[in-house]
N, CA, C and O atoms as a GROMACS GRO file, in nm:
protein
  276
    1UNK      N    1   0.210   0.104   2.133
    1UNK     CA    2   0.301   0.031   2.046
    1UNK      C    3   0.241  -0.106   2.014
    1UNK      O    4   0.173  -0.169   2.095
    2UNK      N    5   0.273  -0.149   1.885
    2UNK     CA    6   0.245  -0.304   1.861
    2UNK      C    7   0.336  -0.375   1.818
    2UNK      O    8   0.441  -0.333   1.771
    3UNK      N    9   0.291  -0.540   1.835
    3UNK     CA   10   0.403  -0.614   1.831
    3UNK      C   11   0.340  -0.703   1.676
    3UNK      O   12   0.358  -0.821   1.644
    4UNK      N   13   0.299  -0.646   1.639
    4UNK     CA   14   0.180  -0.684   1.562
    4UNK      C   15   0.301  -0.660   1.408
    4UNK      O   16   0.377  -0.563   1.413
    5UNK      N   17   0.305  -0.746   1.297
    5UNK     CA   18   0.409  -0.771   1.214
    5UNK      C   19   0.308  -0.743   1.079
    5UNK      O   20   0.195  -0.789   1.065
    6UNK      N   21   0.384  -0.652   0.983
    6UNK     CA   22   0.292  -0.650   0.827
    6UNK      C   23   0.251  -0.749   0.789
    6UNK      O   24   0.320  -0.840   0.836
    7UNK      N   25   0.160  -0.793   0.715
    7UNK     CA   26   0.090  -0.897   0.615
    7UNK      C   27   0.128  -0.827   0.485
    7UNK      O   28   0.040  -0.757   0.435
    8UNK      N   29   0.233  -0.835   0.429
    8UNK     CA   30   0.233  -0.758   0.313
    8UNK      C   31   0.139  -0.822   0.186
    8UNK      O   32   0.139  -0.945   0.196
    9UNK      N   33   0.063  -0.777   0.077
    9UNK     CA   34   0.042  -0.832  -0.016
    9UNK      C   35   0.045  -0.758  -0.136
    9UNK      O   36   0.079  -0.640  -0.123
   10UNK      N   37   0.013  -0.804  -0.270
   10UNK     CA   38   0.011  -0.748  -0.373
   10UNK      C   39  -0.082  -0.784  -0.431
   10UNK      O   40  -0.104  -0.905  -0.433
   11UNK      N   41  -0.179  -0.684  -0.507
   11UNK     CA   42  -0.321  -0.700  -0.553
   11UNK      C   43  -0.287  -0.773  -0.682
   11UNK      O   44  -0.190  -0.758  -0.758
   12UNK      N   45  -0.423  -0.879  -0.690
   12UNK     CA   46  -0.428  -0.957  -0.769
   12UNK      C   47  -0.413  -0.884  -0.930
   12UNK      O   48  -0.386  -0.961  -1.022
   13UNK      N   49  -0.431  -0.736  -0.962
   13UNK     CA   50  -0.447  -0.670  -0.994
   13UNK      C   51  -0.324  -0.666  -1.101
   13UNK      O   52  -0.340  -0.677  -1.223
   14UNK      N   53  -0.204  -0.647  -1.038
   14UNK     CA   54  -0.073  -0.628  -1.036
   14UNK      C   55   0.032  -0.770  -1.147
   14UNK      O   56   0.084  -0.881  -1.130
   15UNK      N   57   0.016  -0.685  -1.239
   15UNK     CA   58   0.032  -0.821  -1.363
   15UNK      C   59   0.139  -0.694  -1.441
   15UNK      O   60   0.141  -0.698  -1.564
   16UNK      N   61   0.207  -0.608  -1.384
   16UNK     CA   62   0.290  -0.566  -1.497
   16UNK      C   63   0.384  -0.531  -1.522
   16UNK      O   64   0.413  -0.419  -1.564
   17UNK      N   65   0.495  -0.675  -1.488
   17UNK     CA   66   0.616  -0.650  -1.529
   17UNK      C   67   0.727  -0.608  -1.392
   17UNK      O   68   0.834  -0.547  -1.396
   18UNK      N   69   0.658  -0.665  -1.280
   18UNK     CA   70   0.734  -0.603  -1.133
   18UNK      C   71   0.716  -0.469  -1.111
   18UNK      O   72   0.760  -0.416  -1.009
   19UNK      N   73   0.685  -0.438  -1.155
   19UNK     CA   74   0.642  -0.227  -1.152
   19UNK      C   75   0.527  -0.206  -1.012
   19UNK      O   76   0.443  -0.116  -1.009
   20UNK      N   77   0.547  -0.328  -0.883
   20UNK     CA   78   0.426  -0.290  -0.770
   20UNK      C   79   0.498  -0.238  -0.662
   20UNK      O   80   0.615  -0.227  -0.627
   21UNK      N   81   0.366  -0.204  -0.616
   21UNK     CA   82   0.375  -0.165  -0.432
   21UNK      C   83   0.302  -0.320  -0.369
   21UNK      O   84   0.257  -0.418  -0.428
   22UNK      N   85   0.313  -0.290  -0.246
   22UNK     CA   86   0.310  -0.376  -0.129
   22UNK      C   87   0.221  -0.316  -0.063
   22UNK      O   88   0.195  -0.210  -0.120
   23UNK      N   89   0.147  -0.334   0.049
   23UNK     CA   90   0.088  -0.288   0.155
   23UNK      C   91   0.039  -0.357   0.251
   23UNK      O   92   0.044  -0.478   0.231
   24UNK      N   93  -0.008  -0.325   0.351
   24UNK     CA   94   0.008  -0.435   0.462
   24UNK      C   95  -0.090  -0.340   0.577
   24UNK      O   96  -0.051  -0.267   0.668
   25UNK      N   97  -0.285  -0.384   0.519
   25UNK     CA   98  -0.366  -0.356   0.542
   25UNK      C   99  -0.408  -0.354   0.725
   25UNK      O  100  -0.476  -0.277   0.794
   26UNK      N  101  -0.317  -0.494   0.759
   26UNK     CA  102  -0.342  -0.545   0.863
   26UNK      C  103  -0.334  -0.425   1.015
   26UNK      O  104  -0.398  -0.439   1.120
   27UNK      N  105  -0.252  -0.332   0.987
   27UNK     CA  106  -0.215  -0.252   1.072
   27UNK      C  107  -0.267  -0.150   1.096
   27UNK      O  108  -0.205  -0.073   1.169
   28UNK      N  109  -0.406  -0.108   1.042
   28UNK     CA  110  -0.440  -0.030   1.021
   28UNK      C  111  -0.536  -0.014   1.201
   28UNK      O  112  -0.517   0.072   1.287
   29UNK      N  113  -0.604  -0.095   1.202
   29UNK     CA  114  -0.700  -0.101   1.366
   29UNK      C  115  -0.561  -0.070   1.449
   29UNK      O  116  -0.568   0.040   1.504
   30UNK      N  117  -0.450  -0.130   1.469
   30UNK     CA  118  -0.386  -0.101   1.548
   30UNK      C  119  -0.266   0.041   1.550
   30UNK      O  120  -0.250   0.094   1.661
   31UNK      N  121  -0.212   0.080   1.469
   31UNK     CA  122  -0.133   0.194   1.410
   31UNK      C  123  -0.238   0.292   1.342
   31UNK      O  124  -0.196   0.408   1.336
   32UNK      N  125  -0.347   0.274   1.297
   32UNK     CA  126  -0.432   0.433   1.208
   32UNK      C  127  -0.335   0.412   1.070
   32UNK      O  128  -0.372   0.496   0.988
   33UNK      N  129  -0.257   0.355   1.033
   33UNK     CA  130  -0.161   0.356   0.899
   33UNK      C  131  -0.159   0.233   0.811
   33UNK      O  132  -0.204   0.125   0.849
   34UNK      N  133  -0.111   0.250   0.703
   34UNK     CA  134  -0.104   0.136   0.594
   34UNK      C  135   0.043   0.152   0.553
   34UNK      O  136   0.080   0.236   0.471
   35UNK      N  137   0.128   0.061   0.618
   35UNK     CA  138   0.239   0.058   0.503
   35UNK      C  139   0.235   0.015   0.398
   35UNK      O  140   0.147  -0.065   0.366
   36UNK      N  141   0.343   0.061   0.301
   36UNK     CA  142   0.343   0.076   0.153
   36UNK      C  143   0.488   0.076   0.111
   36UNK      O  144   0.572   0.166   0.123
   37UNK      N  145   0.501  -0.067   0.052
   37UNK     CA  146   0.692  -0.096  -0.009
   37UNK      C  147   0.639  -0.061  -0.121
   37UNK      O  148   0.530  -0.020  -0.160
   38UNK      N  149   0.815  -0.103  -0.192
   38UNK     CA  150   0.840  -0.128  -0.309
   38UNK      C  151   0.853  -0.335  -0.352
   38UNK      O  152   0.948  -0.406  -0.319
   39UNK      N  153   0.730  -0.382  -0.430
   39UNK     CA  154   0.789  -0.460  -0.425
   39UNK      C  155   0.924  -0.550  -0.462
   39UNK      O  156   0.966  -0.653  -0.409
   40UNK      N  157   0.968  -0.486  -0.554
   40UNK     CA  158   1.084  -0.507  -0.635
   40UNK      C  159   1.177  -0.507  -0.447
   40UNK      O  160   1.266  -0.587  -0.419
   41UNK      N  161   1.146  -0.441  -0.388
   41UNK     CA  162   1.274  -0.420  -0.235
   41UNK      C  163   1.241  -0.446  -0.090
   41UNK      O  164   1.266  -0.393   0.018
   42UNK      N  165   1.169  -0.560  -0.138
   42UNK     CA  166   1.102  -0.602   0.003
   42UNK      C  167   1.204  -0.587   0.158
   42UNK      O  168   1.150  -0.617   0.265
   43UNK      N  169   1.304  -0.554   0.156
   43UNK     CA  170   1.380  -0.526   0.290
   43UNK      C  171   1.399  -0.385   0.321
   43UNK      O  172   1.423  -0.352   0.437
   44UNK      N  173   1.387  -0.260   0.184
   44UNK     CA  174   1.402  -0.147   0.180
   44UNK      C  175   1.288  -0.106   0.290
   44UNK      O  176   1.247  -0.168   0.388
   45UNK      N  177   1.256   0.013   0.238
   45UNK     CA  178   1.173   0.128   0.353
   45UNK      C  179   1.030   0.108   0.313
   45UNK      O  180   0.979   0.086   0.204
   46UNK      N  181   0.973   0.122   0.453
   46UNK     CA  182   0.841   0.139   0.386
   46UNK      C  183   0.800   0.265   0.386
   46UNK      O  184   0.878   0.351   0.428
   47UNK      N  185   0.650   0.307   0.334
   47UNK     CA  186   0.583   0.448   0.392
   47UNK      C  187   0.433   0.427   0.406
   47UNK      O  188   0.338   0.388   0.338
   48UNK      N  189   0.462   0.480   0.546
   48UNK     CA  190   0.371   0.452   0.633
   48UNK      C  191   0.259   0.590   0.623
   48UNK      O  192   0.283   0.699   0.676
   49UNK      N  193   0.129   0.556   0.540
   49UNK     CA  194   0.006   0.639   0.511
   49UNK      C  195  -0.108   0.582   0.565
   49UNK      O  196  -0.162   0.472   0.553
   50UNK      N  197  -0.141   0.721   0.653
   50UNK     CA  198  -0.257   0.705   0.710
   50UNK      C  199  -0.326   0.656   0.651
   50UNK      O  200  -0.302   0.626   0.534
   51UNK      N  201  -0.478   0.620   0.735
   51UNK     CA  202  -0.533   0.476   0.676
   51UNK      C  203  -0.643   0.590   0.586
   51UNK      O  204  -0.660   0.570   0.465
   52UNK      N  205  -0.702   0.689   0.642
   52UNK     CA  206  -0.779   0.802   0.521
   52UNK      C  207  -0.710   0.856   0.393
   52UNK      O  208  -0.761   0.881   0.284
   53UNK      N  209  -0.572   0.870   0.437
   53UNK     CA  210  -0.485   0.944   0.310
   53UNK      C  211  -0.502   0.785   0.203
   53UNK      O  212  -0.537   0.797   0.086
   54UNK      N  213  -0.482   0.695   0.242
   54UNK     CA  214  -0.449   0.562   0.134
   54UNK      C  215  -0.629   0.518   0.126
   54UNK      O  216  -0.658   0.435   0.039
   55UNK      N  217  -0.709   0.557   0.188
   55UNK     CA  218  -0.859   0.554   0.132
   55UNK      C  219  -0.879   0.660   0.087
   55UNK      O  220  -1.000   0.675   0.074
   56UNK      N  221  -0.814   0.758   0.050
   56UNK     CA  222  -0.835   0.839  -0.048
   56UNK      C  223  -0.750   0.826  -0.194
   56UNK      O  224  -0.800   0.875  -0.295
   57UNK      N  225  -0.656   0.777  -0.198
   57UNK     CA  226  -0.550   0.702  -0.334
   57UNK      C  227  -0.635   0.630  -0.387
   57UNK      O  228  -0.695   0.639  -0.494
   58UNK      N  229  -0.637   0.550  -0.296
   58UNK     CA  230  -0.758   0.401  -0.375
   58UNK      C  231  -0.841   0.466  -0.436
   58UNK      O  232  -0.838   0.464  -0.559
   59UNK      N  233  -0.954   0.557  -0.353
   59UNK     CA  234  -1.026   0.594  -0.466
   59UNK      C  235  -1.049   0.666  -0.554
   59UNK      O  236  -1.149   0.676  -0.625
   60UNK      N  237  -0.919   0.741  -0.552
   60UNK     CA  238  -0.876   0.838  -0.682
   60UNK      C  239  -0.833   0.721  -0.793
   60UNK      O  240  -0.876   0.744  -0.905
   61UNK      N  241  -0.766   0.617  -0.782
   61UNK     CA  242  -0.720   0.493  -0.868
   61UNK      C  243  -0.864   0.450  -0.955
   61UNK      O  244  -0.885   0.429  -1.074
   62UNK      N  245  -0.935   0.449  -0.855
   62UNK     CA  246  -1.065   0.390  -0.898
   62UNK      C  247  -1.106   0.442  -1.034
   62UNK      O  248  -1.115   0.401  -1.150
   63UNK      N  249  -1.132   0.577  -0.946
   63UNK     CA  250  -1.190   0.752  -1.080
   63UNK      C  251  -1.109   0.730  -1.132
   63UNK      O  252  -1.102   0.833  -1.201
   64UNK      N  253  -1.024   0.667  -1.163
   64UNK     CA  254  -0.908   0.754  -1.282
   64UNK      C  255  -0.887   0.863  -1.279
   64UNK      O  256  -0.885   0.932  -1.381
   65UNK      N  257  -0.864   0.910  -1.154
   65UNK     CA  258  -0.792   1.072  -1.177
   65UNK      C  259  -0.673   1.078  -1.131
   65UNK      O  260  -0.622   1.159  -1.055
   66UNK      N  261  -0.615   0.949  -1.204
   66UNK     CA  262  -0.410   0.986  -1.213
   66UNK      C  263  -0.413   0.906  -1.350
   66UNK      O  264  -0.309   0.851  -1.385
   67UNK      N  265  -0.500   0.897  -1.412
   67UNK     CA  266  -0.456   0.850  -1.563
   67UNK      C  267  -0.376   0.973  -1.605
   67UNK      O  268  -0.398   1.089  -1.568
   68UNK      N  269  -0.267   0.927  -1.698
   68UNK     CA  270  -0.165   1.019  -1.809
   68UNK      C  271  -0.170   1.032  -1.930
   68UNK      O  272  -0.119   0.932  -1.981
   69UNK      N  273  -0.201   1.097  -2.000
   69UNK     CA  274  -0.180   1.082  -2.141
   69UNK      C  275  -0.076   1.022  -2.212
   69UNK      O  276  -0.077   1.021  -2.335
   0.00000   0.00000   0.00000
């Protein structure tokens, strides 16, 4: 167990209109996980993704392979 508290942040990235997530990298050495809010609900729920499953998002974000038509 840790006593160890999120660092939440939002990528500098994130310019559009309140439409982000949160995450809170810091936990990852100690939990194996990355939480992930809503920022619009910073007291709501988080979800908590393994630290490979969310290094694999990122770099699908990267590729663009969740662009939409």
């Amino acid at each position: 167990m840790t006593t160890e508290s999120p660092r939440w942040y939002t990528s500098s990235y994130s310019d559009n209109g309140g439409q982000c997530v949160q995450v809170a990298t810091n936990l990852v050495t100690t939990t194996g996980t990355v939480p992930v809010r809503d920022s619009k609900n910073p007291t709501g729920p988080a979800l908590g993704l393994r630290a490979d499953a969310y290094a694999a998002f990122v770099a699908g974000v990267k590729g663009s392979r969740f662009d939409t038509v």
